[in-house]
C-alpha positions in Angstrom: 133.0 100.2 83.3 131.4 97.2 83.8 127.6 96.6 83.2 125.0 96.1 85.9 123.6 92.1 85.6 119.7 91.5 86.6 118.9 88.1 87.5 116.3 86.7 84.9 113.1 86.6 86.8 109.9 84.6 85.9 107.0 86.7 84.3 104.2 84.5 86.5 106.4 86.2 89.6 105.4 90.1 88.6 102.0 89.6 89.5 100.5 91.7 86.6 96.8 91.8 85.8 95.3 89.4 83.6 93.9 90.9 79.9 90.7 89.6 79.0 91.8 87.9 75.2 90.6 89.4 72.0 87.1 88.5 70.7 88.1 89.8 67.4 90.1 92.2 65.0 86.8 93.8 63.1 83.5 93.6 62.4 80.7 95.3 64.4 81.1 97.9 66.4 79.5 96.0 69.4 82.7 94.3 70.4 84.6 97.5 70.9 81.5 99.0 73.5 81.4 95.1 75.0 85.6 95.6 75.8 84.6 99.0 77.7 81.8 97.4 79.8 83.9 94.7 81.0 84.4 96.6 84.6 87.9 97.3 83.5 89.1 100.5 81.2 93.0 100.6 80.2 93.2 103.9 82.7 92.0 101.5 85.4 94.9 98.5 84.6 97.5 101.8 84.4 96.4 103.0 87.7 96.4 99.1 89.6 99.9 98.8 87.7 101.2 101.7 89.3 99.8 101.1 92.9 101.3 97.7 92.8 104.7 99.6 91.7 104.0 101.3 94.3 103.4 99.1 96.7 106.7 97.0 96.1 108.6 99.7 96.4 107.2 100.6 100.1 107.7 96.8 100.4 111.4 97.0 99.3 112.0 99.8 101.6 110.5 98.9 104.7 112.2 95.8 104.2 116.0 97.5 103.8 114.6 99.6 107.0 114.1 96.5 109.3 117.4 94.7 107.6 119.4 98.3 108.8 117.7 98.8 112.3 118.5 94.3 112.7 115.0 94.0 112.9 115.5 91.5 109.9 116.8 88.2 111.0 117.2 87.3 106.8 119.3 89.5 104.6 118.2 87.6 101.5 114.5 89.1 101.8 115.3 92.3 101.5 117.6 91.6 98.8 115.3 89.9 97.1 112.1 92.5 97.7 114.8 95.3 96.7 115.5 93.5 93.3 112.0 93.1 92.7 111.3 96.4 93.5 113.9 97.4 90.8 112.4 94.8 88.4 108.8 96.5 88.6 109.9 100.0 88.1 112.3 99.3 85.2 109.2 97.5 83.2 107.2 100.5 84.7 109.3 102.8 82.8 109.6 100.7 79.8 105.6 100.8 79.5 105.9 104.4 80.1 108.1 104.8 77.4 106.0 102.3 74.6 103.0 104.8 75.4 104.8 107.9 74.7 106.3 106.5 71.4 102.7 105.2 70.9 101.2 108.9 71.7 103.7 110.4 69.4 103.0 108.1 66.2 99.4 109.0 66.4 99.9 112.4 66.8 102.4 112.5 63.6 99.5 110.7 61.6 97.8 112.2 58.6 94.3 112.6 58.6 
């Protein structure tokens, strides 16, 4: 059976939120509160990371609607939003997977 080949796409393409970078490893406990004031908690980047899932996937299919009904005049767009579609929901469920393993590690800790 042969294997299914995904074109390599650019990371700068995926359109994922940018991480404020770390202001440091230890030390005070003030950094940790400043990261949770910044506007932006890790449920809220999960939550815009799914909508935009999400919404490339409505993207993709509205696209393979119009490309059906010959609304579309170019085949290679909904191709192309389809793949990207695909793209976002396989690193979706990688991420979903990384946190589960992640979850699981810290719950087999010692205290």
């Amino acid at each position: 059976m042969p294997t299914k080949v995904f074109p390599m796409v650019p990371l700068s393409n995926l359109n994922l939120p940018s991480l404020p970078p770390l202001s440091g490893t230890g030390g005070s406990g003030a950094s940790a509160s400043q990261g949770a004031t910044d506007g932006t908690s890790f449920g809220d980047l999960l939550k815009q990371a799914l909508q935009e899932v999400d919404a490339t996937g409505a993207a993709s299919e509205q696209e393979a609607r119009n490309l059906i009904s010959g609304n579309a005049t170019d085949m290679h767009t909904a191709i192309l939003a389809v793949q990207k579609a695909d793209v976002s929901f396989q690193m979706m469920m990688a991420v979903r997977s990384k946190l589960v393993d992640a979850y699981r590690a810290v719950m087999q800790m010692q205290m």
